[in-house]
N, C-alpha and C positions, 0 to 999 in steps of 0.2 A: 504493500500500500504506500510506503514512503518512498517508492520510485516513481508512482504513479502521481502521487503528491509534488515528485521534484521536476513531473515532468510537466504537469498542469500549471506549476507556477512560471515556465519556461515562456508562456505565451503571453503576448502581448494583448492590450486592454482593447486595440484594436480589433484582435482574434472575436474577443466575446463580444463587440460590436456587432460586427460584420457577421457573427451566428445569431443573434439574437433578430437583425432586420431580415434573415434569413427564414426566423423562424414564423415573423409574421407576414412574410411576402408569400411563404407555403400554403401558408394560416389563409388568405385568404383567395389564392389561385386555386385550392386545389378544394377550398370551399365550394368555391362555384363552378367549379370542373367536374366535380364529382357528381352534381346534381342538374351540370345541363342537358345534357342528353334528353332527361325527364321535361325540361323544361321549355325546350325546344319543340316538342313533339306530345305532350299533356294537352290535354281539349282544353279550348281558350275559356269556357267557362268553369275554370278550378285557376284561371290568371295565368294561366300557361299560353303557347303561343300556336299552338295547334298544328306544327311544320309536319311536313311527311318526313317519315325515315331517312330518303333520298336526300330533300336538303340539310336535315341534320349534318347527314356524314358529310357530304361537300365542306357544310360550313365550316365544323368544326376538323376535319380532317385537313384542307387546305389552309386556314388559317394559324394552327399551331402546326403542319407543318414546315409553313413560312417562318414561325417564329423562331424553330431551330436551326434553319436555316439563319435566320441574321446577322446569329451574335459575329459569325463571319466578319461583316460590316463592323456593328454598335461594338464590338471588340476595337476596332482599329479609331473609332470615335473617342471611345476612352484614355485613350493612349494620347490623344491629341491634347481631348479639352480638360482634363482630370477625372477622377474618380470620381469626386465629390459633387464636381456638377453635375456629371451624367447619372447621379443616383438621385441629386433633389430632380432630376429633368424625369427620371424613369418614375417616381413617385408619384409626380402632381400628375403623368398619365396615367399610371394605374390608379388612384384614387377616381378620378373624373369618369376613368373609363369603365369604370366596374357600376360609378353611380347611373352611367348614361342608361349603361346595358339594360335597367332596369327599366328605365322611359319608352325604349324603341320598341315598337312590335312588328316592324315589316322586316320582311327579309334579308335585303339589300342594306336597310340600315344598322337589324343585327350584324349583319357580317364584316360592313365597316368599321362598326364600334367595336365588335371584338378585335377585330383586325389593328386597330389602335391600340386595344389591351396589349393584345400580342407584342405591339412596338416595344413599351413598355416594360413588358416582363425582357425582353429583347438586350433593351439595356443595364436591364439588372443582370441577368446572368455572366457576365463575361467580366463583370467589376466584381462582383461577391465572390467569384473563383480565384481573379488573381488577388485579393486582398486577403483569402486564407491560404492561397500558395507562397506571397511574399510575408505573411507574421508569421510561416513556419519553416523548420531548416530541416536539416536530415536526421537530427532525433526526434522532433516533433511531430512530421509530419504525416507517418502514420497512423498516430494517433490522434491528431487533427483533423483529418481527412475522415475519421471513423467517427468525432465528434460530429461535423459536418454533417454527415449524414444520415446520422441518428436524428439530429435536429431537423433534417428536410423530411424525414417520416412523423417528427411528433407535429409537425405542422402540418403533413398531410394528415393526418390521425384527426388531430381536433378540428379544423377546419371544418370537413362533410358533418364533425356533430354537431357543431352553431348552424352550419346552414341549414341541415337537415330541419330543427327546431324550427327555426325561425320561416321555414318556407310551407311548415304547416299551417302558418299563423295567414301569413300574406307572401305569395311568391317577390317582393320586391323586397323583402328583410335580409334575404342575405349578399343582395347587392350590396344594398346601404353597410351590411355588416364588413364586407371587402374592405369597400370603400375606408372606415371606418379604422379598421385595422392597417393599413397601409398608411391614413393618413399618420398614428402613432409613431411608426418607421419617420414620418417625416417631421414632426415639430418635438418627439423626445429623443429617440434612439441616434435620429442622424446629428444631434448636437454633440455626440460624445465619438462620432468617427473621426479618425487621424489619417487621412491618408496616406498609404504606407509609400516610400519610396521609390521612385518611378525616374528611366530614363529620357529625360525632356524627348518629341520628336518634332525637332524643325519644318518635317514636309509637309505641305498642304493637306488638307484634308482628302483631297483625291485621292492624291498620288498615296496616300497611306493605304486608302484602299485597293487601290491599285496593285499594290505591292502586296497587302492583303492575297489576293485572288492569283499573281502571280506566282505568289509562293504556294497556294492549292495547286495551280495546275501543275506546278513540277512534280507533287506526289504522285500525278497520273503516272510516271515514270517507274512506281513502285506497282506491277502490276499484282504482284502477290495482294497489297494492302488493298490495291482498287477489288479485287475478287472479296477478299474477308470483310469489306464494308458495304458491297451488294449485297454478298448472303446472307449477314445479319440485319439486313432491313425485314426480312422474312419472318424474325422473332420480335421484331417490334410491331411490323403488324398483326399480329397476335395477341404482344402481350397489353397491347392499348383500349383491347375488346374491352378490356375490364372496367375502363370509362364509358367507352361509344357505345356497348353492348349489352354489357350484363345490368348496369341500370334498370334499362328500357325491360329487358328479357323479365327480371324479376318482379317489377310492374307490373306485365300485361300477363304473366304467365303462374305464378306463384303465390299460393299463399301462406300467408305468413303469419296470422292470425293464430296457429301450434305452438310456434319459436315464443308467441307474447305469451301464451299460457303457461307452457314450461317456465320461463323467466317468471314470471307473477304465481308459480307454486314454489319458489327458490326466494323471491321477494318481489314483494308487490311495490314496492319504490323504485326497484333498479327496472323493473318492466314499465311503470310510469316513467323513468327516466330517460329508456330509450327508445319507447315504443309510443304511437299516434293515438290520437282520442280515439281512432276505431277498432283499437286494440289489435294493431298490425305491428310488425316491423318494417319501416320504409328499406326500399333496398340502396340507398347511399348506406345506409345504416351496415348491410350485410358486408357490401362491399369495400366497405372500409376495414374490416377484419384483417386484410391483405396488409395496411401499414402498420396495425398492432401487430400483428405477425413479424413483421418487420424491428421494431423496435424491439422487440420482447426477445427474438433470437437472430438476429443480424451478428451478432459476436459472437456466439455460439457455433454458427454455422462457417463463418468465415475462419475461425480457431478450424474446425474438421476439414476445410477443402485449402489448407495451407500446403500441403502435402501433394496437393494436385499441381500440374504445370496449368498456365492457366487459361491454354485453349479445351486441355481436357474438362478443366471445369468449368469453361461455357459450354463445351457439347452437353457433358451432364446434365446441367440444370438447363438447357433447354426443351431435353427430353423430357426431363421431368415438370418443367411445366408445360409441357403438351399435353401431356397426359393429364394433370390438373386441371385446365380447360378443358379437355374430352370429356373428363366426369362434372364438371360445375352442375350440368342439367339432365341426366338423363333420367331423374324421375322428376315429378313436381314436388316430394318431399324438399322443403327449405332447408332442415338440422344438415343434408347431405352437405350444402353448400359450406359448413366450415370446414370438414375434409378435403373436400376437394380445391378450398382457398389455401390449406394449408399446404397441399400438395404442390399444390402452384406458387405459391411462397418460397417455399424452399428452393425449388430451382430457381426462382428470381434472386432470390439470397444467393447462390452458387455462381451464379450468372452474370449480373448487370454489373455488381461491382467489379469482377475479374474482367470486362470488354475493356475497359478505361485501363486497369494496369497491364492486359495483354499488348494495347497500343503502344502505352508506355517501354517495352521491350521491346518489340519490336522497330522500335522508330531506332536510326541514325544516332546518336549520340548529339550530333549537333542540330539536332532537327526533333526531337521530341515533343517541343512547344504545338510543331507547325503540324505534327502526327494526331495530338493531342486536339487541336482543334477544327481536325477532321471527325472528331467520333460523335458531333451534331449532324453531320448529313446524312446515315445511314436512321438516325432518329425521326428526321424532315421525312425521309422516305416512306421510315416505318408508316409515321402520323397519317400521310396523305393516305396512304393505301389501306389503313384501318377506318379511312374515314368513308371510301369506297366500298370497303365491305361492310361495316355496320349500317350503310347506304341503301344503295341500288341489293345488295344480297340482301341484307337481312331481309329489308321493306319486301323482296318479292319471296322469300321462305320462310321468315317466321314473325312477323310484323304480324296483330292479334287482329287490327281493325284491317289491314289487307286481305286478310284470310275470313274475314268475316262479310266483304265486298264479296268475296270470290263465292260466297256460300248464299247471301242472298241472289247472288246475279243468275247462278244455278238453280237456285228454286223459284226463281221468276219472280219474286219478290218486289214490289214498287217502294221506294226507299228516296227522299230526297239527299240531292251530293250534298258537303258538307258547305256552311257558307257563313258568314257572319253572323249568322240568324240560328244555323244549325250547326252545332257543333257535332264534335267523334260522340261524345256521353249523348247528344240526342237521336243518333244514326243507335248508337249500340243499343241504348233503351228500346227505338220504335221495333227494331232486328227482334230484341228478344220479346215482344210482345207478339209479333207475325209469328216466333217459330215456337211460341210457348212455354220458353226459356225461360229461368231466373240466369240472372247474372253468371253465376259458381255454373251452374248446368252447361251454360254457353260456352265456359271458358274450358271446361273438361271435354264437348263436344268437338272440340274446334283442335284440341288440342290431340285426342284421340285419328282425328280424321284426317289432319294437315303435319301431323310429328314436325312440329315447330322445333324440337329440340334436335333434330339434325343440324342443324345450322352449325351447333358448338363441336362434329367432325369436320366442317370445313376449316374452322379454324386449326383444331386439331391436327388434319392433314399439312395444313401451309406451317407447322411446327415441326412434325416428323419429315418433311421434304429439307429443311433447314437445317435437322439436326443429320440426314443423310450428307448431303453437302457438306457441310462443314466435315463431317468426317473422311469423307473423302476428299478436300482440299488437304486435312492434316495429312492423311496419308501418302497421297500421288504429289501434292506442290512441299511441305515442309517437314515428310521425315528427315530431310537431311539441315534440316534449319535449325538451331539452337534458339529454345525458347525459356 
């Protein structure tokens, strides 16, 4: 403990700055992250915006993954204008931009104000990195590095539970609540940041970029790295379902009204605590189990795959969470889904951390920085192409009010389309009145008939196609590589 004590006093006040605006910039991205999908695509009279499945994924698929794409850019901005500005610049946008989100309800103009979001978090990310990579040295900074990231999970963790709360009350509270939290990061936390030491850069703002993007495309010249950052776009679109997908899935398909019983025969306060007045569990609620998971055994697991070289241990835990997403649905029982969250955990605990030090070995010696901040693009990729599948696929294979279109249109059913006037909840109502339905009947019927939970092999499959590949890059391109 007194090594640990000698190593924690090693770091600069800075350090616990720059984790702490960390923790609330988590705190409130990944509040409203967790719970858009829902909100995007919720019938407009529950204050939700009523989008098809299709532009959900577009929206959010291409917008966050522009955002990983930037720091490309907002990296080379920092470098110019200081740290300290471009984090009060990234702030006043994400605070505004999280309030607007709340105002807009057309599509175009969703997309832009997230799009703005996106700028914002855009700026943050590539200043909060280098300021916990320059307040630590080489005994610190694996330890540092493991704080960091414990701290990006307790922020994802709490976040989905305020907003969750809060967007039972009125879907605009957990904007305001972002908002809110960010604005903290800017009138307390950012008075006590130092920014750490930086080498002036005389060149224009262009030419910085410029130089930016030059120095990417010579990595093209690493054709081994270009290959290993294709094919793990394949495990990012996958493992993002768990925002774009499984929301929505648990929503329209699950009930969870069991999970609040069990809970309220265990204690009737911690079931009020986290369950809705209709004595459900919301599924941001479920699907946050993934960063307690996280937080709870991230050091655990990372201590057991020490011993792994650390492309083996992304194979691994990629397979193993393929297969955690293979099981997330294959009954309608909820309790399954912490199993198989936690299956899927663990290979992400195996996994996501080891991609970033695999990079790390792999790069040049003199080029690590420039390796390093290639491991956003194969993320940009992931995003877009999760946003496609939870898109156009899911909306045509397991999308609940798609398949319920497809069921009255077969039984010849007269049904008005949905409109400003008629929302999803009033199509689904008149539906189960023509077919004799209660609600629960409907949603068994449809689900019996149309096996909506096929959907979670497709993903499945684009996991084990990735985890084949990869295997067969280590073996045919880098048994002879030292890793």
């Amino acid at each position: 403990m007194s090594r640990i004590s000698k190593t924690f006093k090693k770091f600069p006040k800075t350090f616990w700055v720059a984790n702490t605006m960390e923790l609330f910039e988590r705190w409130a991205w990944y509040g409203i992250f967790m719970v858009l999908a829902l909100y995007l695509t919720e019938s407009k009279d529950t204050g939700a915006l009523g989008f098809t499945q299709s532009q959900k994924g577009y929206l959010m698929g291409t917008v966050v993954g522009i955002l990983y794409f930037l720091p490309v850019i907002t990296g080379a901005i920092a470098d110019k204008f200081g740290y300290k500005k471009v984090l009060v610049l990234s702030f006043i946008i994400l605070s505004t931009g999280y309030f607007f989100m709340s105002k807009v309800t057309g599509y175009s103009a969703m997309f832009l104000v997230f799009l703005y979001v996106a700028l914002g978090a855009a700026l943050f990310k590539p200043v909060i990195s280098a300021t916990i990579s320059k307040s630590t040295d080489d005994t610190t900074s694996t330890i540092g590095f493991g704080i960091f990231y414990m701290i990006v999970n307790i922020g994802a963790f709490v976040g989905p539970i305020f907003a969750s709360k809060f967007r039972h009350i009125d879907w605009n509270y957990p904007f305001y609540m972002a908002s809110i939290v960010i604005c903290i990061n800017i009138f307390i936390v950012l008075i006590f940041y130092k920014e750490p030491k930086r080498k002036p850069n005389s060149e224009s703002i262009l030419k910085s970029i410029g130089t930016v993007f030059k120095n990417m495309f010579s990595v093209l010249h690493d054709y081994k790295f270009v290959i290993f950052l294709i094919l793990i776009i394949g495990f990012w679109s996958m493992y993002n379902q768990l925002f774009y997908t499984l929301p929505v899935f648990i929503e329209q398909w699950i009930d969870t009204s069991g999970i609040y019983k069990f809970l309220e025969s265990i204690s009737p306060a911690l079931a009020s605590a986290i369950g809705t007045s209709e004595h459900t569990i919301a599924p941001e609620m479920l699907t946050n189990i993934d960063a307690l998971y996280i937080v709870l055994f991230q050091v655990l697991v990372s201590t057991l795959v020490m011993k792994y070289k650390p492309i083996n241990s992304i194979i691994k835990g990629f397979l193993i969470c393929s297969i955690g997403i293979g099981l997330w649905f294959i009954t309608q029982n909820g309790f399954y889904l912490f199993i198989s969250l936690l299956i899927f955990g663990i290979g992400e605990m195996m996994s996501s951390p080891r991609i970033l030090e695999y990079v790390g070995k792999i790069a040049p010696k003199d080029k690590v920085a420039l390796y390093m901040g290639c491991y956003f693009i194969p993320m940009a990729g992931g995003n877009f192409i999760a946003g496609i599948l939870s898109g156009d696929v899911y909306g045509k294979i397991a999308d609940k009010f798609h398949l319920l279109k497809m069921e009255v249109a077969s039984r010849g059913l007269k049904i008005p389309e949905v409109s400003e006037n008629f929302t999803k909840n009033d199509y689904t109502e008149k539906a189960c009145q023509l077919m004799g339905l209660d609600p629960n009947s409907l949603t068994q019927f449809l689900w019996e008939t149309y096996n909506p939970s096929r959907i979670w092999l497709i993903f499945t499959m684009i996991g084990f196609g990735t985890v084949l590949l990869l295997f067969l890059f280590d073996r045919l391109m880098l048994s002879k590589t030292k890793q």
